[in-house]
LOZA-674347 format. One record per atom (N, C-alpha, C, O): residue in three letters; y, z, x; atom name. Coordinates in pm, 1 decimal, padded with zeros to 6 digits. Example, Ala and Ser with C-alpha at 12.3 -4.5 7.8 and 13.67 -1.06 7.14 Angstrom:
BEGIN
  rest        c2        c3        c1  atom
   ALA  -00569.0   00780.0   01319.0     N
   ALA  -00450.0   00780.0   01230.0    CA
   ALA  -00330.0   00780.0   01320.0     C
   ALA  -00331.9   00846.5   01423.6     O
   SER  -00225.0   00708.0   01285.0     N
   SER  -00106.0   00714.0   01367.0    CA
   SER   00003.0   00787.0   01290.0     C
   SER   00113.8   00803.9   01340.9     O
//
This chain:
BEGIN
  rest        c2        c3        c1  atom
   UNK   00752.5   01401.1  -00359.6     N
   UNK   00719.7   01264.6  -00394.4    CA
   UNK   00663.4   01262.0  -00536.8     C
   UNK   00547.7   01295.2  -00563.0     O
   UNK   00764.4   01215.1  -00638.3     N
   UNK   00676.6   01174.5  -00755.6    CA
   UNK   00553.2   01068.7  -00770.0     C
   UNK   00572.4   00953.4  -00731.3     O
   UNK   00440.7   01101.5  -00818.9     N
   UNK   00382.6   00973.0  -00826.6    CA
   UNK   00374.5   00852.4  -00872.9     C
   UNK   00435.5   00845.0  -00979.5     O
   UNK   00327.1   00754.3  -00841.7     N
   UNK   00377.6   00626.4  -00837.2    CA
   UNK   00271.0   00537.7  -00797.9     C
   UNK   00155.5   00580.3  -00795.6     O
   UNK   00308.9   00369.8  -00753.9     N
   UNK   00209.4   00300.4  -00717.8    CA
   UNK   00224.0   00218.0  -00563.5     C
   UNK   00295.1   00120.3  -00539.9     O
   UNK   00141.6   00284.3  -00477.8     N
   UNK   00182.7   00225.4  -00332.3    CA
   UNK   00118.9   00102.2  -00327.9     C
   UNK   00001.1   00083.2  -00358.2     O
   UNK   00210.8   00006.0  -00283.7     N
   UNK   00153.9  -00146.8  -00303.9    CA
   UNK   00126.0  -00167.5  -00162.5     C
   UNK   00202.1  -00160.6  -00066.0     O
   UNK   00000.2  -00194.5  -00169.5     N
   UNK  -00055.9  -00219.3  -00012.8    CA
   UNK  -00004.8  -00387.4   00024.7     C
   UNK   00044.1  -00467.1  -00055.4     O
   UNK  -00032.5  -00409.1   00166.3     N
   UNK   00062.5  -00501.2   00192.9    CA
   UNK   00018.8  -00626.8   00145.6     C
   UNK   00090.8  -00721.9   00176.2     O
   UNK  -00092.9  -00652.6   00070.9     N
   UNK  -00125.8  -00834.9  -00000.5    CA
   UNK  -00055.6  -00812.9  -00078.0     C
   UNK   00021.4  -00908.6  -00086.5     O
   UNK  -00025.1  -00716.8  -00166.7     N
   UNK   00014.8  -00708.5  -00267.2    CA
   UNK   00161.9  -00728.4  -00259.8     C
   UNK   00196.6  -00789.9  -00360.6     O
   UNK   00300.5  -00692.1  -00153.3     N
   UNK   00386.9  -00700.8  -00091.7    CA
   UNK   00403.1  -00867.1  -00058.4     C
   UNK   00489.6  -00944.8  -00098.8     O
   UNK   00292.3  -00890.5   00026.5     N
   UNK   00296.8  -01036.0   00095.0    CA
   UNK   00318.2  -01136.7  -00034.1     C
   UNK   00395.1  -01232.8  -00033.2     O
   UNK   00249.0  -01103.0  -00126.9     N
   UNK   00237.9  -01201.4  -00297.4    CA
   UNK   00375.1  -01227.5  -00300.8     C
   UNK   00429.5  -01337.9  -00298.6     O
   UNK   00440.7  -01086.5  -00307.8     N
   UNK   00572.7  -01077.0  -00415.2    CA
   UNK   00649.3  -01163.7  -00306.6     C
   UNK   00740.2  -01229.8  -00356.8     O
   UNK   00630.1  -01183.2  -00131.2     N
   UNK   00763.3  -01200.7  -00056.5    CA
   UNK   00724.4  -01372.3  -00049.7     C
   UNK   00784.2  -01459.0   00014.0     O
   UNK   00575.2  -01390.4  -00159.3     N
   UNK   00533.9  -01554.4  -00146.9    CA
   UNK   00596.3  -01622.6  -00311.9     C
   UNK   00579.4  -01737.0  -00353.9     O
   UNK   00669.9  -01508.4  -00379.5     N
   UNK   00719.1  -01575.0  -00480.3    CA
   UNK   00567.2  -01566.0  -00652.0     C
   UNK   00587.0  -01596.0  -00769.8     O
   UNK   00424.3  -01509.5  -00579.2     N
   UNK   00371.2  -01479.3  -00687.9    CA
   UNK   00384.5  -01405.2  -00844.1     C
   UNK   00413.5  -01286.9  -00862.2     O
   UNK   00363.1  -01479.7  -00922.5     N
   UNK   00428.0  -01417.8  -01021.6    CA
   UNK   00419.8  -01276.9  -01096.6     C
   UNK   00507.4  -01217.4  -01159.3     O
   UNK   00244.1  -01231.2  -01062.1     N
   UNK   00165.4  -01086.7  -01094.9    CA
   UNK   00299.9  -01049.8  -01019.2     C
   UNK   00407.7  -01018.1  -01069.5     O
   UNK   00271.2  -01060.0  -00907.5     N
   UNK   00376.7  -00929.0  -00763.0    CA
   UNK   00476.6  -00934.0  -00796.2     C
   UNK   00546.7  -00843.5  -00750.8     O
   UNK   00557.5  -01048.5  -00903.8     N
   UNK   00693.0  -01022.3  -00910.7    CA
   UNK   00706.1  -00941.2  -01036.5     C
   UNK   00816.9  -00888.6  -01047.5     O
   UNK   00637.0  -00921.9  -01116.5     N
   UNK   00629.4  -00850.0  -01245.5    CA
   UNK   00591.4  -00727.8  -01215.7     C
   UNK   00636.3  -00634.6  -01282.4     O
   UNK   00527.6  -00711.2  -01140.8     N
   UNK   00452.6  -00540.1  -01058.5    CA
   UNK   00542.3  -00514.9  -01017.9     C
   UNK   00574.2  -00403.4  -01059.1     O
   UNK   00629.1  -00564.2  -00938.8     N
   UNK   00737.1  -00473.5  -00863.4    CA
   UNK   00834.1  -00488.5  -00934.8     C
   UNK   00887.3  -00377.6  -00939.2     O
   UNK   00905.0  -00575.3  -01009.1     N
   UNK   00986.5  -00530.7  -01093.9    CA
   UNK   00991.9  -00413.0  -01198.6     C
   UNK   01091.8  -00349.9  -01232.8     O
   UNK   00863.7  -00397.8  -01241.2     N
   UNK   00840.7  -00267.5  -01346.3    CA
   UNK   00827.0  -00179.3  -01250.5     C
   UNK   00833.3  -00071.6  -01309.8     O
   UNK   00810.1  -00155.8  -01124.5     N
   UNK   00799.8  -00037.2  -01073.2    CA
   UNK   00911.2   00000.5  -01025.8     C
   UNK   00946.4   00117.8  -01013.0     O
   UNK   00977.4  -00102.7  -00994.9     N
   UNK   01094.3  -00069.2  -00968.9    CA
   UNK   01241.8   00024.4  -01056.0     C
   UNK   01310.3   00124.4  -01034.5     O
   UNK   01229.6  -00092.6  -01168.1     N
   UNK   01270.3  -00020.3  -01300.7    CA
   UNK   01248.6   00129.0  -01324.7     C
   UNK   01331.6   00218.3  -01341.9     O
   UNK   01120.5   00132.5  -01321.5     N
   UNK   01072.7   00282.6  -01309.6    CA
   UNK   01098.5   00421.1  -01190.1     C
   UNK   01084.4   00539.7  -01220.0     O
   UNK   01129.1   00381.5  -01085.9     N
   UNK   01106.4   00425.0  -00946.5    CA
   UNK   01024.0   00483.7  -00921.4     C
   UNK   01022.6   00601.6  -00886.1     O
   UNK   00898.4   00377.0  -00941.5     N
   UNK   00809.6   00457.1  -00911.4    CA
   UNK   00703.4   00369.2  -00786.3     C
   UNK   00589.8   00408.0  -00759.0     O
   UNK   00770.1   00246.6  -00722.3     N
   UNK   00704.8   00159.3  -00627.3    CA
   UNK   00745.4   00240.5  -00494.2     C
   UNK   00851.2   00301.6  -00478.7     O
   UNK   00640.9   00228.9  -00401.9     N
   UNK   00612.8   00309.7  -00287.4    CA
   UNK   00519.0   00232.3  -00243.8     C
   UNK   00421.1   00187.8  -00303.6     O
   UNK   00564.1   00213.5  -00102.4     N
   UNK   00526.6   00162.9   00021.3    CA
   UNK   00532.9   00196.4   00154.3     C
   UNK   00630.6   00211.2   00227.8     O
   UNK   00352.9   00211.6   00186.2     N
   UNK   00383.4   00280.1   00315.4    CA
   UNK   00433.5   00251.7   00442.9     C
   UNK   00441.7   00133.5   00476.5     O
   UNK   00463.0   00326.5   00507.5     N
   UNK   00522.0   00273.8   00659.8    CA
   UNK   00433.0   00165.2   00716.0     C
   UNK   00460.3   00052.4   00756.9     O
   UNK   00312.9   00234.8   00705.7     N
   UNK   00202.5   00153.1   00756.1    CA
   UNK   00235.2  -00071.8   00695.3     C
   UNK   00187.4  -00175.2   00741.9     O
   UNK   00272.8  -00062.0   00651.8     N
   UNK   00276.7  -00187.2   00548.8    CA
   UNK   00387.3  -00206.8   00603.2     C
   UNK   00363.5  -00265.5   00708.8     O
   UNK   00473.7  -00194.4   00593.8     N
   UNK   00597.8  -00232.9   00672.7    CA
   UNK   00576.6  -00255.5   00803.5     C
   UNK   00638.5  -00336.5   00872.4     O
   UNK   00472.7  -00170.6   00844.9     N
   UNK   00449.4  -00216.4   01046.6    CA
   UNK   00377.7  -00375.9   00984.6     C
   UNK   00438.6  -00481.8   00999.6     O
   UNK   00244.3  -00367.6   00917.0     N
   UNK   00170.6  -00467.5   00927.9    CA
   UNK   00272.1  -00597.9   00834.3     C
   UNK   00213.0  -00705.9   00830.5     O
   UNK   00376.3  -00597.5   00780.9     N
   UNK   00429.5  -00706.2   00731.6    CA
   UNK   00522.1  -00775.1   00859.1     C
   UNK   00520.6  -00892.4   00896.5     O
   UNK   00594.8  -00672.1   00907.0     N
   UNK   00690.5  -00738.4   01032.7    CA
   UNK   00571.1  -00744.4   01160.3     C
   UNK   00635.2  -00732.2   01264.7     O
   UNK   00485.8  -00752.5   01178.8     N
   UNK   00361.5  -00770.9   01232.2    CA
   UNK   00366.2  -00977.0   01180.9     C
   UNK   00424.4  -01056.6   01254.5     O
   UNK   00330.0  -01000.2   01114.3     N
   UNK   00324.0  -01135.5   01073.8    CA
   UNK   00430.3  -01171.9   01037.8     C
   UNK   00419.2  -01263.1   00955.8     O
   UNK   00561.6  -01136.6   01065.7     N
   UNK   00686.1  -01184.6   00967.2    CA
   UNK   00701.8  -01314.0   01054.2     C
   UNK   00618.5  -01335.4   01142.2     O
   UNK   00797.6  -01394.5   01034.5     N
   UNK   00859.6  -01565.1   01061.4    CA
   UNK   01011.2  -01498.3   01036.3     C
   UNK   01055.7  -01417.1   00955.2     O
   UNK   01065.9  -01572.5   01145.0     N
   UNK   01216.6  -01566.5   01157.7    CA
   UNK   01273.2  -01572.9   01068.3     C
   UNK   01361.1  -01487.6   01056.3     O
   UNK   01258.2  -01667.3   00964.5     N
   UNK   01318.1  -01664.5   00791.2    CA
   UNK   01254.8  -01616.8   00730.7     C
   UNK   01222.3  -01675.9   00627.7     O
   UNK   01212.3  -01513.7   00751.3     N
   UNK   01143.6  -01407.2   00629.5    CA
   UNK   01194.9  -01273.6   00655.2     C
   UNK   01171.6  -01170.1   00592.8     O
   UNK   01289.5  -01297.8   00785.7     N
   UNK   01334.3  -01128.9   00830.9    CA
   UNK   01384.7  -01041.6   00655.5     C
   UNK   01333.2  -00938.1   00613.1     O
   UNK   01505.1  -01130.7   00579.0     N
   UNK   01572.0  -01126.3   00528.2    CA
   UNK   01537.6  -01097.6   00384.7     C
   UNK   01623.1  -01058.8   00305.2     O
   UNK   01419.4  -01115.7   00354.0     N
   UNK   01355.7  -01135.7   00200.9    CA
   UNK   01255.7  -01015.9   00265.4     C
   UNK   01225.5  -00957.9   00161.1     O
   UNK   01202.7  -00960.7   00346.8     N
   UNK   01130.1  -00843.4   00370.3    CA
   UNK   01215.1  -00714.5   00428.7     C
   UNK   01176.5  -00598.2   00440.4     O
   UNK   01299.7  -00752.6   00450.4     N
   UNK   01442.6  -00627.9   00444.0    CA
   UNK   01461.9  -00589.4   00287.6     C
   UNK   01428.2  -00482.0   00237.7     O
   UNK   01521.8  -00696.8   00221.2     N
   UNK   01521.2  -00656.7   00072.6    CA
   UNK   01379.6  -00582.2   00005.6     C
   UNK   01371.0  -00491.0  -00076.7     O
   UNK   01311.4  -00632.7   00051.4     N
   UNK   01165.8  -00576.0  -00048.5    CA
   UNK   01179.7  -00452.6   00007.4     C
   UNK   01241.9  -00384.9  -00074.3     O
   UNK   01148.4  -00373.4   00126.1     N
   UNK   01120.6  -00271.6   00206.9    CA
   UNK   01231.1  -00173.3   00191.2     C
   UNK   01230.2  -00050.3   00196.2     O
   UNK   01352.0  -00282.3   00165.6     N
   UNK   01457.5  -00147.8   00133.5    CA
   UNK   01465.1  -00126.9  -00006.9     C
   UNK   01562.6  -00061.6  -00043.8     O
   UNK   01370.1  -00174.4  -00111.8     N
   UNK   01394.8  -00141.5  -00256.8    CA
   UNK   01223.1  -00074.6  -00296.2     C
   UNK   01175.5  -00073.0  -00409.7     O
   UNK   01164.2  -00031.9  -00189.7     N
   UNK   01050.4   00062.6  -00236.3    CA
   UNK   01091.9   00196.1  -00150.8     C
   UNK   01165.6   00200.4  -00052.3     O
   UNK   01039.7   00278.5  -00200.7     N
   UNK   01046.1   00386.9  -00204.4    CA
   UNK   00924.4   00408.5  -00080.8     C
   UNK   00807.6   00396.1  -00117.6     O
   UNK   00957.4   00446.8   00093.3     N
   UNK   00888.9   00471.7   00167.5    CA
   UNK   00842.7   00573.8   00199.9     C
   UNK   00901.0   00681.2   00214.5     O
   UNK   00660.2   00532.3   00223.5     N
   UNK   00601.4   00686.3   00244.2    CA
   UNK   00553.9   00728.0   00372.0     C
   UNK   00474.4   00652.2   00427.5     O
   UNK   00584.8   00827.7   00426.6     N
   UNK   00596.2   00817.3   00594.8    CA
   UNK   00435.9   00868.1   00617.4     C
   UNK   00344.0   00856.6   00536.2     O
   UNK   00432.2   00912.9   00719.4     N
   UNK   00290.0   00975.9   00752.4    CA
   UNK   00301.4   01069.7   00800.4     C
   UNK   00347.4   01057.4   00913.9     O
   UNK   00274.6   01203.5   00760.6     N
   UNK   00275.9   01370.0   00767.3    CA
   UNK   00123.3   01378.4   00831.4     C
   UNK   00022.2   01308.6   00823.6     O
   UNK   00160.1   01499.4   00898.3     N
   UNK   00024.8   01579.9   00974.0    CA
   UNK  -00052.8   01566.7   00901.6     C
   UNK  -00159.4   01512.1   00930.2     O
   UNK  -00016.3   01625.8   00751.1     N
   UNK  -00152.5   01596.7   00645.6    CA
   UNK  -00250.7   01495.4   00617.3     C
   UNK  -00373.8   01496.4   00617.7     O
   UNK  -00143.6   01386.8   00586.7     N
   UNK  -00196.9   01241.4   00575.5    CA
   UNK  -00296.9   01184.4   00695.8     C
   UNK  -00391.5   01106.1   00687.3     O
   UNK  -00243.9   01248.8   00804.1     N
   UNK  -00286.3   01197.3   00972.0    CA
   UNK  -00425.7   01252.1   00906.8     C
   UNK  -00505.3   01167.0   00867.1     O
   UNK  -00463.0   01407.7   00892.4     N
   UNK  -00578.1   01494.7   00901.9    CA
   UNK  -00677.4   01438.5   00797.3     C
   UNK  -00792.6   01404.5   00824.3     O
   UNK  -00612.1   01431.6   00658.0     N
   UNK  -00689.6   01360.7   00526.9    CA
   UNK  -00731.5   01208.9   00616.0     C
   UNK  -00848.4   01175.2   00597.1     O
   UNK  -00667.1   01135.3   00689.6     N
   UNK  -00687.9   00978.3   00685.1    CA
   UNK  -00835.3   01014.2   00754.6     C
   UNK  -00942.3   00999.2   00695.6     O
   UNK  -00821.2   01064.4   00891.1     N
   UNK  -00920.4   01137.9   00973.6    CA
   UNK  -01083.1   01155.7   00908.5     C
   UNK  -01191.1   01105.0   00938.6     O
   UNK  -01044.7   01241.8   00817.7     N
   UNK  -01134.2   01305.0   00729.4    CA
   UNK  -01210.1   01139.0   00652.8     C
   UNK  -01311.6   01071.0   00667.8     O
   UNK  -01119.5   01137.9   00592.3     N
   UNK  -01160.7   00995.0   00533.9    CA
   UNK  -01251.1   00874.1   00533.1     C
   UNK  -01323.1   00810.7   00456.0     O
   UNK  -01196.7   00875.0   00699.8     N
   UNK  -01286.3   00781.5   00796.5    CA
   UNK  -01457.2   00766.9   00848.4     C
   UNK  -01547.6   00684.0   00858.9     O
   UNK  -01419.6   00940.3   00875.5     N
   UNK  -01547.3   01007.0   00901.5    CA
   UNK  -01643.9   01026.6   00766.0     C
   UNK  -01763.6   01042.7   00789.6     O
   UNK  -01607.6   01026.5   00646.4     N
   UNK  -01665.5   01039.3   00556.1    CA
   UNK  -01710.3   00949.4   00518.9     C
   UNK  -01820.2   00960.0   00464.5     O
   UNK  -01636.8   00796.3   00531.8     N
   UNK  -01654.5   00693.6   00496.9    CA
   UNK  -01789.8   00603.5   00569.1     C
   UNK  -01881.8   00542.4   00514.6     O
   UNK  -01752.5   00628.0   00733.6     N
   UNK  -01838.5   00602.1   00871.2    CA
   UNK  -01975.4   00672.8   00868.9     C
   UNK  -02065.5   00631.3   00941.8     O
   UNK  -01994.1   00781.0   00785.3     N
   UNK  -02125.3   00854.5   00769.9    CA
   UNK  -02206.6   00786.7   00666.2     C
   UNK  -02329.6   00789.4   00668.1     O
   UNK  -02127.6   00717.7   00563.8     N
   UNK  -02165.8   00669.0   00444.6    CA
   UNK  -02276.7   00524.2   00532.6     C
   UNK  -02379.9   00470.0   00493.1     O
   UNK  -02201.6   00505.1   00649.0     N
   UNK  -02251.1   00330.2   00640.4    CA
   UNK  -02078.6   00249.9   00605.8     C
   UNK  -02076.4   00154.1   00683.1     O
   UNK  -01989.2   00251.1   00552.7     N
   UNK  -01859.1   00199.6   00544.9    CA
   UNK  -01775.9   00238.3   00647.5     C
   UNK  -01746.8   00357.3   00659.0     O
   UNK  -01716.1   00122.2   00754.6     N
   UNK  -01630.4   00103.9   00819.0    CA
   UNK  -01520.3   00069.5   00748.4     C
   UNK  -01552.3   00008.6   00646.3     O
   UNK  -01378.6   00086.9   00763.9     N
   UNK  -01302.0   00111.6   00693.9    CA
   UNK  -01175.8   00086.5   00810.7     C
   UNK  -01230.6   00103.3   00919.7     O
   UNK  -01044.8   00056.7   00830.3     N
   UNK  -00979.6   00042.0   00900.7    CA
   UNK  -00869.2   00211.5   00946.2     C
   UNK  -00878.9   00296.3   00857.5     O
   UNK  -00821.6   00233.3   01009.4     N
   UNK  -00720.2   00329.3   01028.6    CA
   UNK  -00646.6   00346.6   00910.2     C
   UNK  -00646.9   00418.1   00810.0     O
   UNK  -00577.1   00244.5   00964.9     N
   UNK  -00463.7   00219.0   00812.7    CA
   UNK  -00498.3   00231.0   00698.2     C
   UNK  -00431.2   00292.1   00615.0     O
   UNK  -00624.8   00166.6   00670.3     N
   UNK  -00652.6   00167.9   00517.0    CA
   UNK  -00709.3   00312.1   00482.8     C
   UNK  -00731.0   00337.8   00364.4     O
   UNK  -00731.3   00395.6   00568.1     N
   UNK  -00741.2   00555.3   00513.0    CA
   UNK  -00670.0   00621.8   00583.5     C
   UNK  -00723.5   00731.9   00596.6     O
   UNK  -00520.0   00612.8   00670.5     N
   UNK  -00431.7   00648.6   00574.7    CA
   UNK  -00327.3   00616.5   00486.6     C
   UNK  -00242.9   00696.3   00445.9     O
   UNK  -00337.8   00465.3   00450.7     N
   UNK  -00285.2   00435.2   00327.0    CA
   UNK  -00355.3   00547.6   00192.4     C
   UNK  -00294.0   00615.5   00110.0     O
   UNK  -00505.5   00531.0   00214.3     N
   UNK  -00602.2   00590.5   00108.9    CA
   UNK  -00547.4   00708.6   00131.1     C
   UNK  -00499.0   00738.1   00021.9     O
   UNK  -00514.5   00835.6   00240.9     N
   UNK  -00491.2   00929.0   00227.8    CA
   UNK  -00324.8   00921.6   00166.0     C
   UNK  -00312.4   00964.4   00051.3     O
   UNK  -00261.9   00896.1   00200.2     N
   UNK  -00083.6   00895.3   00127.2    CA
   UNK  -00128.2   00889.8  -00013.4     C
   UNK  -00104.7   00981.8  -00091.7     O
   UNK  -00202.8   00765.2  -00051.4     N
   UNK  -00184.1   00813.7  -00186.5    CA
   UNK  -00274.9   00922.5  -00282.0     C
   UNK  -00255.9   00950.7  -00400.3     O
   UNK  -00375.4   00971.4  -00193.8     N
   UNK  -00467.4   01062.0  -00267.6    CA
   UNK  -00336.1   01201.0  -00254.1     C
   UNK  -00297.7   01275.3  -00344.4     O
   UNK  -00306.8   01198.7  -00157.6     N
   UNK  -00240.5   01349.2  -00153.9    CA
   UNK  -00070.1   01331.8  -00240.6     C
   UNK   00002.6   01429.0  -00261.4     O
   UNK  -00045.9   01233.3  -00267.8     N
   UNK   00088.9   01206.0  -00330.4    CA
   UNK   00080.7   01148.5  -00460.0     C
   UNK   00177.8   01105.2  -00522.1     O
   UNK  -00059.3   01149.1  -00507.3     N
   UNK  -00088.8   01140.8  -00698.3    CA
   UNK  -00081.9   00997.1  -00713.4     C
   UNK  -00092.8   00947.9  -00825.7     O
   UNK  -00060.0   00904.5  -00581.3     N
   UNK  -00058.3   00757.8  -00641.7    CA
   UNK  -00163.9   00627.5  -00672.5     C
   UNK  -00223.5   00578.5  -00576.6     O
   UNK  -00173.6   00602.8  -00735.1     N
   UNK  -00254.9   00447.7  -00756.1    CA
   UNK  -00192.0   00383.7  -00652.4     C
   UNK  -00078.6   00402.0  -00608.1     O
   UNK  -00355.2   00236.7  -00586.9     N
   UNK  -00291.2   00210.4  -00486.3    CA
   UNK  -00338.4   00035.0  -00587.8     C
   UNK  -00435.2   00006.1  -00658.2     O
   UNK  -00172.1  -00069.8  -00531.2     N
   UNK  -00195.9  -00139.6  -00616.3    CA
   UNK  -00208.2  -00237.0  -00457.5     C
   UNK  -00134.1  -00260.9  -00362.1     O
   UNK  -00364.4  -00275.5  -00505.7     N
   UNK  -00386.4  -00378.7  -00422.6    CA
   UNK  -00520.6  -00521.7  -00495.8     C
   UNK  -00576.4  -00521.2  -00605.5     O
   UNK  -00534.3  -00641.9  -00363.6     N
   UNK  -00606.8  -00732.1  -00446.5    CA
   UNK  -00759.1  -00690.0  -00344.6     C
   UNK  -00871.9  -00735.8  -00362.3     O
   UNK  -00709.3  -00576.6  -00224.2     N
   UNK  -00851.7  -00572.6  -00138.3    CA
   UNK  -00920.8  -00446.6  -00125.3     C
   UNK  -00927.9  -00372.8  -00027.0     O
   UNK  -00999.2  -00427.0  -00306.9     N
   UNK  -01075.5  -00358.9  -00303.2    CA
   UNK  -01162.9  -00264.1  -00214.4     C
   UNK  -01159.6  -00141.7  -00202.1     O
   UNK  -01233.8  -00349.6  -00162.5     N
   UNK  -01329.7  -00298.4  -00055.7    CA
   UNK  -01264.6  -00215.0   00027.6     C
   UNK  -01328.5  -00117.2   00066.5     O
   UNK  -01153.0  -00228.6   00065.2     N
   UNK  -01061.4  -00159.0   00154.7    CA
   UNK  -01069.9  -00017.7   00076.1     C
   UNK  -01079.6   00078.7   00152.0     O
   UNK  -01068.4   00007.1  -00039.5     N
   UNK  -01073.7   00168.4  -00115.2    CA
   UNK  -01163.8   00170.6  -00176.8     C
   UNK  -01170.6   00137.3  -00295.1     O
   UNK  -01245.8   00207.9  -00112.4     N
   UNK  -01383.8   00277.0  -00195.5    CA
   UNK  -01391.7   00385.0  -00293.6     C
   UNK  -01487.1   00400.8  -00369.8     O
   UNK  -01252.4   00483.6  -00286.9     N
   UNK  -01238.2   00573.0  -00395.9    CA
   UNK  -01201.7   00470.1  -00463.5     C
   UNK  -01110.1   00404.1  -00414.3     O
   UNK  -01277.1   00412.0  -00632.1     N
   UNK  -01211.9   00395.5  -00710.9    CA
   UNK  -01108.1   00397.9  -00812.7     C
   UNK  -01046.6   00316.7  -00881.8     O
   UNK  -01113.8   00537.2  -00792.3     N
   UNK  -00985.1   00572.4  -00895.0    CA
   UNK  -00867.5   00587.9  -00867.0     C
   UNK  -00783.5   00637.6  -00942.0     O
   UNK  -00845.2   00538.7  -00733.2     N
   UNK  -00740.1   00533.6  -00650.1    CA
   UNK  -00643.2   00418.8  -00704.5     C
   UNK  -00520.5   00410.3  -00708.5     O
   UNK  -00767.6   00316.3  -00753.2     N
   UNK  -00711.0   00169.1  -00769.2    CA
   UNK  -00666.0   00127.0  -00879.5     C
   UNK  -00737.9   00155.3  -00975.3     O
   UNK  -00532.4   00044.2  -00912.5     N
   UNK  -00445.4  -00031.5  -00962.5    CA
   UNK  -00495.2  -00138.2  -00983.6     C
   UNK  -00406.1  -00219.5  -00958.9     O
   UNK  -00626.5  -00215.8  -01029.4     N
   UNK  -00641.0  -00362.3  -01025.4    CA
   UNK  -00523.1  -00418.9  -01069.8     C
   UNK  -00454.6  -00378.3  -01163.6     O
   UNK  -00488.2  -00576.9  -00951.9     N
   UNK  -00437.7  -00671.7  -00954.0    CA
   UNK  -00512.7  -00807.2  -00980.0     C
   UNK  -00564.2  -00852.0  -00877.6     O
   UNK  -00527.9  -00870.5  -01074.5     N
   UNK  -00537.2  -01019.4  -01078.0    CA
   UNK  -00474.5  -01100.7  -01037.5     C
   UNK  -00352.5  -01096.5  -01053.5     O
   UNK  -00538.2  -01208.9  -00967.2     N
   UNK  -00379.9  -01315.1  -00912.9    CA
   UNK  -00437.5  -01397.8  -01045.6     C
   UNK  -00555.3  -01408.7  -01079.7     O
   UNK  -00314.1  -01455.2  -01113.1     N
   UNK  -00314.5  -01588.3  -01210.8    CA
   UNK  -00254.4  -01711.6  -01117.1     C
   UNK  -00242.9  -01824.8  -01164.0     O
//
């Protein structure tokens, strides 16, 4: 996996709402090949999808580059949690191992919900205009 920028799913949801940041983010990443999106995001988008959206989240999902979830990722997310949960920060499943995919695969994670990654340097700030 080259590194790249895994767009967590607001950031996904923007682009499939026609926002203009998300359509410029994923177009340059795309260009680049360097947009990656995890499985996880794909469960939680067809999770909320609408019958006319099957079709515009097929296209998005089939033009990022998907990142599955390896034993590793499972063990790092794990780790993560517990590190996080000792701190005093609850943190969701998903969102550490989203946080783990991209710590172990070199990527920035481009999202608008901070709090969700407490490693900072993980993060891609997004502005919505």
């Amino acid at each position: 996996m080259i590194p790249g920028v895994l767009v967590d799913t607001d950031v996904a949801i923007d682009y499939l709402r026609g926002k203009s940041y998300a359509k410029g983010l994923m177009s340059s990443l795309w260009d680049s090949n360097t947009g990656y999106l995890s499985i996880l995001s794909v469960y939680e988008l067809y999770a909320g999808i609408k019958e006319n959206e099957i079709e515009a989240t097929d296209d998005f999902t089939n033009a990022c580059i998907l990142a599955t979830i390896t034993l590793e990722i499972a063990e790092k997310g794990g780790e993560l949690y517990r590190f996080y949960r000792e701190k005093g920060i609850t943190l969701t499943s998903i969102d550490c191992l989203i946080m783990s995919t991209a710590l172990l695969g070199g990527h920035k994670i481009a999202t608008q919900n901070i709090k969700h990654y407490p490693d900072k340097k993980l993060l891609l700030y997004i502005v919505k205009k």
